[in-house]
VOPAGU-2260 file (C-alpha; in pm, 1 decimal, decimal comma):
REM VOPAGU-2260
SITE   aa  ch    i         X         Y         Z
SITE  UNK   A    0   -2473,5   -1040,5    -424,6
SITE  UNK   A    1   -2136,3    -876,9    -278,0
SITE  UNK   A    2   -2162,4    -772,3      75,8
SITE  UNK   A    3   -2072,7    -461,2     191,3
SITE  UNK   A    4   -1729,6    -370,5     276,9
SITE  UNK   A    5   -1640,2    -374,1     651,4
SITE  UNK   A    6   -1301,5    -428,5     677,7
SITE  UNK   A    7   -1123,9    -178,1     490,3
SITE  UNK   A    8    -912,8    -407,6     325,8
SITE  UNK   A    9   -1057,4    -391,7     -14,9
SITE  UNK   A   10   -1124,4    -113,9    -219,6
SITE  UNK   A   11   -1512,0      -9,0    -112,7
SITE  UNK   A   12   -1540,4      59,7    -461,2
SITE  UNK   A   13   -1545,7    -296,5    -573,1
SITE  UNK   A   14   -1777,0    -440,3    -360,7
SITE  UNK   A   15   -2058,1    -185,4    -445,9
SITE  UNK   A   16   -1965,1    -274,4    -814,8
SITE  UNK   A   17   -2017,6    -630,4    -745,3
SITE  UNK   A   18   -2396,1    -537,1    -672,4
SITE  UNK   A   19   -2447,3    -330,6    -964,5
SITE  UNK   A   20   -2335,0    -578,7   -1197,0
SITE  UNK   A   21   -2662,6    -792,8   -1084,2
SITE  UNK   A   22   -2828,1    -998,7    -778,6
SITE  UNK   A   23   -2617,4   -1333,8    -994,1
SITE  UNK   A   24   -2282,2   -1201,4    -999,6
SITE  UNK   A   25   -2183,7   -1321,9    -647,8
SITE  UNK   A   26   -1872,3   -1310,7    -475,1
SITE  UNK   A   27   -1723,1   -1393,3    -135,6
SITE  UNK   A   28   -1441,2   -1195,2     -28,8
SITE  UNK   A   29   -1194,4   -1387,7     282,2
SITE  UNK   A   30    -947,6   -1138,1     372,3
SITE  UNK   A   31    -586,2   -1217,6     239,7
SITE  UNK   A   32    -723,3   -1409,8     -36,4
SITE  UNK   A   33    -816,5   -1406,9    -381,9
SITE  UNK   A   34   -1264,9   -1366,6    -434,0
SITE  UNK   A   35   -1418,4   -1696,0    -525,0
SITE  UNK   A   36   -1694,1   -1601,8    -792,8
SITE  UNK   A   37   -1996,7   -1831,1    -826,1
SITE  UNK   A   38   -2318,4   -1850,8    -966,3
SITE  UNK   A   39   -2653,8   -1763,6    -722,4
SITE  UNK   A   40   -2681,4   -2125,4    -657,7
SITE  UNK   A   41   -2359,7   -2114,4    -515,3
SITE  UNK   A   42   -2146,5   -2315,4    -780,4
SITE  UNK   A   43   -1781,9   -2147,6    -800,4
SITE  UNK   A   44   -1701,9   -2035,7   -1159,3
SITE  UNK   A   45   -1386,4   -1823,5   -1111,0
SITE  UNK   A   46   -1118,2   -1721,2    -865,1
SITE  UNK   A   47   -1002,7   -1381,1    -866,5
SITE  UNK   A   48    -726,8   -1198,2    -729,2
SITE  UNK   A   49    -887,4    -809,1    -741,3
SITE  UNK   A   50    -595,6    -570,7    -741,9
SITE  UNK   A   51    -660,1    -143,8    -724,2
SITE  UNK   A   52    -474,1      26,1   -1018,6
SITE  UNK   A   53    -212,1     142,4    -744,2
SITE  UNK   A   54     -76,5    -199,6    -689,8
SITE  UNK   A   55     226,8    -140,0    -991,8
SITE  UNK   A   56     369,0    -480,9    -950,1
SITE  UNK   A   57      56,5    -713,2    -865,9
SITE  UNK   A   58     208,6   -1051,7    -827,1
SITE  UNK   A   59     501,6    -920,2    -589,3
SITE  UNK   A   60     395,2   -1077,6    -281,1
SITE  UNK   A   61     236,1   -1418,3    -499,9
SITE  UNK   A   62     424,4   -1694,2    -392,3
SITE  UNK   A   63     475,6   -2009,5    -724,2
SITE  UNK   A   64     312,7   -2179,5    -423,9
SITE  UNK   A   65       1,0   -2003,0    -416,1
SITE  UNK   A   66     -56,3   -1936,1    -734,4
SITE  UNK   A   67       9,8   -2319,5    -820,7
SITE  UNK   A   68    -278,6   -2381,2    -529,0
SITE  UNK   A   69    -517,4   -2097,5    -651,2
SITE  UNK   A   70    -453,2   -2241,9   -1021,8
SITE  UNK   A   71    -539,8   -2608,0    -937,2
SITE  UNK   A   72    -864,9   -2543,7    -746,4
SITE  UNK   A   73   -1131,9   -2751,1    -956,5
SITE  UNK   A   74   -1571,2   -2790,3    -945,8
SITE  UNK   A   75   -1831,3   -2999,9   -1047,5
SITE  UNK   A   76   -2022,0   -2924,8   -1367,8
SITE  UNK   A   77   -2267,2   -3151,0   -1398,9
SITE  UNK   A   78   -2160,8   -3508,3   -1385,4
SITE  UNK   A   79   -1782,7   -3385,4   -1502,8
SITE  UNK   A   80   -1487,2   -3186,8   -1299,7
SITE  UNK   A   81   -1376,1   -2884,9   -1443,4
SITE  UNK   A   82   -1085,8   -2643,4   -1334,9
SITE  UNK   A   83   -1220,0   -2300,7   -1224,8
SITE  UNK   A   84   -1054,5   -2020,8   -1412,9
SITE  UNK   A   85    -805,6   -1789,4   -1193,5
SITE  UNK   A   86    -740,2   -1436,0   -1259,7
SITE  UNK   A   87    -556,8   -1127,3   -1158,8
SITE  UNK   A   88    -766,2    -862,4   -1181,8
SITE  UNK   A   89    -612,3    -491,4   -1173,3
SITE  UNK   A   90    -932,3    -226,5   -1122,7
SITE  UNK   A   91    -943,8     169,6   -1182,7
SITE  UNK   A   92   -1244,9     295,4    -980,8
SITE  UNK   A   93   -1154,4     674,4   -1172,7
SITE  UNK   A   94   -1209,6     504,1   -1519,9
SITE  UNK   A   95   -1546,7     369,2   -1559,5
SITE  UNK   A   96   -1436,3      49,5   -1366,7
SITE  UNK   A   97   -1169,0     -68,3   -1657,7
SITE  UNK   A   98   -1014,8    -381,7   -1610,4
SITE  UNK   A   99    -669,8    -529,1   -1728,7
SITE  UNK   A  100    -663,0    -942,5   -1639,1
SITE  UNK   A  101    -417,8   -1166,7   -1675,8
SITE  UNK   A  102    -497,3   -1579,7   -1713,3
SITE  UNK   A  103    -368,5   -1754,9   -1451,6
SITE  UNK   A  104    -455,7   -2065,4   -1534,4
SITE  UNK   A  105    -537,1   -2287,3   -1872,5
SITE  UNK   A  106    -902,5   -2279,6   -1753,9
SITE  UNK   A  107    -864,3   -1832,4   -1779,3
SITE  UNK   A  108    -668,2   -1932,5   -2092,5
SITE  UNK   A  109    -934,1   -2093,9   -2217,9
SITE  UNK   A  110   -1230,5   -1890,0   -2183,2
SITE  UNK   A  111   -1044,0   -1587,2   -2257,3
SITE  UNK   A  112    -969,7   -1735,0   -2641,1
SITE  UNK   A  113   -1370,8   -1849,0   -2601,7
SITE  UNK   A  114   -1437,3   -1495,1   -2543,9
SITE  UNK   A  115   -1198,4   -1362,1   -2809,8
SITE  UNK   A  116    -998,3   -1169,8   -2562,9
SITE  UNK   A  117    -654,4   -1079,1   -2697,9
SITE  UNK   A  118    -356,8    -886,4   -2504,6
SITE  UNK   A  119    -158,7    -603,6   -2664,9
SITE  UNK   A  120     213,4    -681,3   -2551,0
SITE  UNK   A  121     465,6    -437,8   -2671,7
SITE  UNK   A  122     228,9    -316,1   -2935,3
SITE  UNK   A  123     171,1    -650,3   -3091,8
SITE  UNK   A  124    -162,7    -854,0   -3051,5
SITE  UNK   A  125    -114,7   -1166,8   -2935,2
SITE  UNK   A  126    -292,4   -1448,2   -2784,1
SITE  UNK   A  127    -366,7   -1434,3   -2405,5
SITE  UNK   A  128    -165,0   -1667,6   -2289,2
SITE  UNK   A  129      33,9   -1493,3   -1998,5
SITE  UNK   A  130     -33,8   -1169,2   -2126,7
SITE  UNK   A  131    -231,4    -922,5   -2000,5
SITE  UNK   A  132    -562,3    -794,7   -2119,7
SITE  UNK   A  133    -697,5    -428,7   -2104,0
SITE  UNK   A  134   -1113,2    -461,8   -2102,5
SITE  UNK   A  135   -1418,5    -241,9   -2006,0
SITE  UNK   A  136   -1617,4    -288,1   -1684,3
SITE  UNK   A  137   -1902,0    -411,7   -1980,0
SITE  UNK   A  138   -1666,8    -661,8   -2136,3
SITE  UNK   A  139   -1515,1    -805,8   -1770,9
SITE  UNK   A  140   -1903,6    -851,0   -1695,1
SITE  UNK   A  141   -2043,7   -1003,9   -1962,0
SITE  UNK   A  142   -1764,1   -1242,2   -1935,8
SITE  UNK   A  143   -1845,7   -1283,7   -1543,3
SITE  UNK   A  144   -2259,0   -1354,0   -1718,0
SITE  UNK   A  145   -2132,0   -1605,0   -1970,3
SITE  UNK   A  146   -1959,7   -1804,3   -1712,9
SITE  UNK   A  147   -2205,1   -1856,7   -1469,9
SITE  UNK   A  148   -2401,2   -1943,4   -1781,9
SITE  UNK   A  149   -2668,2   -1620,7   -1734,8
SITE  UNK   A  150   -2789,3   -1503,3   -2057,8
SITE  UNK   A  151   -2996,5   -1245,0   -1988,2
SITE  UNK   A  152   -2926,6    -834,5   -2030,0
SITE  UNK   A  153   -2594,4    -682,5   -1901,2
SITE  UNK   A  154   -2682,7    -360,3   -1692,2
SITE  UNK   A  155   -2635,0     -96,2   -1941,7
SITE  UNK   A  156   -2502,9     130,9   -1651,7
SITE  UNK   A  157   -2143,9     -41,4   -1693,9
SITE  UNK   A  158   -1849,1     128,4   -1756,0
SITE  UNK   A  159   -1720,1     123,8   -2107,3
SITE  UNK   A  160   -1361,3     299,5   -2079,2
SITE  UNK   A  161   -1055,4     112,6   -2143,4
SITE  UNK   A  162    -766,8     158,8   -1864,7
SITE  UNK   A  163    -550,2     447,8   -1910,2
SITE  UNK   A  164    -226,0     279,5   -2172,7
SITE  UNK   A  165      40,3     447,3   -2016,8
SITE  UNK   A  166     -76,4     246,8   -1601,2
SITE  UNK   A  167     -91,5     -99,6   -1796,1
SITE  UNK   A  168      66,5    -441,1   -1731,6
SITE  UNK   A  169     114,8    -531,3   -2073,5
SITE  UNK   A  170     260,5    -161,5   -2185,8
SITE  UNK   A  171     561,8    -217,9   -2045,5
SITE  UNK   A  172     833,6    -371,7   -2211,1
């Protein structure tokens, strides 16, 4: 479960989220760095950079540096390593929590094809490989379930609006 916010730094908004998508979807937030997601038993699944709709150019101040280190963190599953997925998450609190992610990694890659995610770039559909995807609160969610391997009911309370076309990533040519 997500603390509460007592920084500032983050968007209050998404850290109440956090702990009304369920008592499993956990998160730690360290300031100036991406969230580490992992499961209640405190396994990481996923690294993701949370951005507010506002932020227009999200990987501005993302050095290849950082994003090469966030991209290469890796777990243990079992008796096997396995790279953790890494996203970039832009949020809109004023649209039933919509989402629009972007892979980061072959890991995000990965499960986003596993998931059947595809990105609209310049109109087309394509596969999400560096492309960003436009999903509902619901859909970011269930994926956040399926990776921690939970199973069990998505709280029907979750947003199920798409972000606004005209603020997205992958609109812009």
């Amino acid at each position: 479960m997500a603390n509460f916010e007592r920084s500032g730094w983050r968007d209050q908004w998404l850290s109440s989220r956090h702990r009304i998508w369920g008592p499993g979807i956990c998160a730690s937030d360290i300031d100036w760095m991406p969230y580490a997601e992992y499961t209640d038993g405190g396994q990481p699944v996923a690294v993701c950079d949370y951005k507010h709709k506002a932020a227009t150019e999200p990987l501005a101040h993302a050095s290849r540096v950082s994003i090469g280190a966030m991209a290469n963190l890796w777990t243990m599953r079992g008796s096997f390593m396995k790279k953790l997925a890494y996203w970039t998450v832009r949020y809109w609190p004023d649209h039933d929590g919509a989402v629009e992610v972007l892979a980061m990694n072959d890991s995000a890659s990965a499960d986003a094809i596993a998931m059947g995610w595809r990105g609209l770039h310049r109109g087309h559909s394509v596969p999400p490989v560096a492309t960003w995807i436009s999903l509902t609160e619901f859909q970011w969610v269930g994926y956040q379930y399926r990776a921690r391997g939970y199973f069990h009911a998505i709280p029907a309370k979750l947003g199920q609006e798409m972000p606004p076309w005209n603020e997205l990533m992958g609109s812009r040519s």
